[in-house]
N, C-alpha and C positions, 0 to 999 in steps of 0.2 A: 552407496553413492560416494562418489571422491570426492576430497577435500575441496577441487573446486567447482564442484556443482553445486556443494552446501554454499559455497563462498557468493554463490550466483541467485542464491535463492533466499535474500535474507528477509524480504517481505512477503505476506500475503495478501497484498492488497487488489489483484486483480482476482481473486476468488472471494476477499470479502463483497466487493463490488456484485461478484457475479448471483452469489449468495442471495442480494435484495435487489437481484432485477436490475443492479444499477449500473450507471454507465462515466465512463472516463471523463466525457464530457459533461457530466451531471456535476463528478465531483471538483472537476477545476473551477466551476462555475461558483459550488459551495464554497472553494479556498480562496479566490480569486486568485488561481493560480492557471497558467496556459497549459491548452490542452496538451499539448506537447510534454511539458515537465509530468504531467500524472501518468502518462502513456509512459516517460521511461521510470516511473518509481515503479507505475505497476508492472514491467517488462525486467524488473530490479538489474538494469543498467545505471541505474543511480541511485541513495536511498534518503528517504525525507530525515528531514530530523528527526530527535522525538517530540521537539514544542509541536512538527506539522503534524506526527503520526499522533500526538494527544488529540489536537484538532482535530483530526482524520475520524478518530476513534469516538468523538464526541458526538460530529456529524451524523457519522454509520451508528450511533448509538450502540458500539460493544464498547467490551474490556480491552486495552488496547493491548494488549498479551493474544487477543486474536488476530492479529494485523502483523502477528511476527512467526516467524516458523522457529520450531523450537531447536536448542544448538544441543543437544545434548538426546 
């Protein structure tokens, strides 16, 4: 993989979703956040914080070290 495919794939949050059945729209609903902003964190055109990705990880009930793809 090149540098910037890693660069492009810094979260997993559309396969944690996919993982519990869940949906984009589920979880902006949980964040109150627009469906639009969760479509591009999970698209990783953009990336949440970590205070969102704790929340995120709180929500989905993991570790939130599964919500990140590993750089190494």
């Amino acid at each position: 993989m090149s540098n910037n495919q890693q660069n492009t794939m810094l979260n997993r949050l559309k396969a944690a979703l996919a993982e519990q059945g869940k949906t984009n729209r589920w979880l902006s609903e949980q964040l109150g956040k627009s469906e639009n902003t969760v479509s591009r964190w999970c698209a990783n055109k953009v990336q949440p914080s970590i205070t969102q990705l704790n929340e995120i990880a709180t929500i989905l009930d993991v570790d939130i070290k599964d919500l990140l793809n590993p750089t190494r």
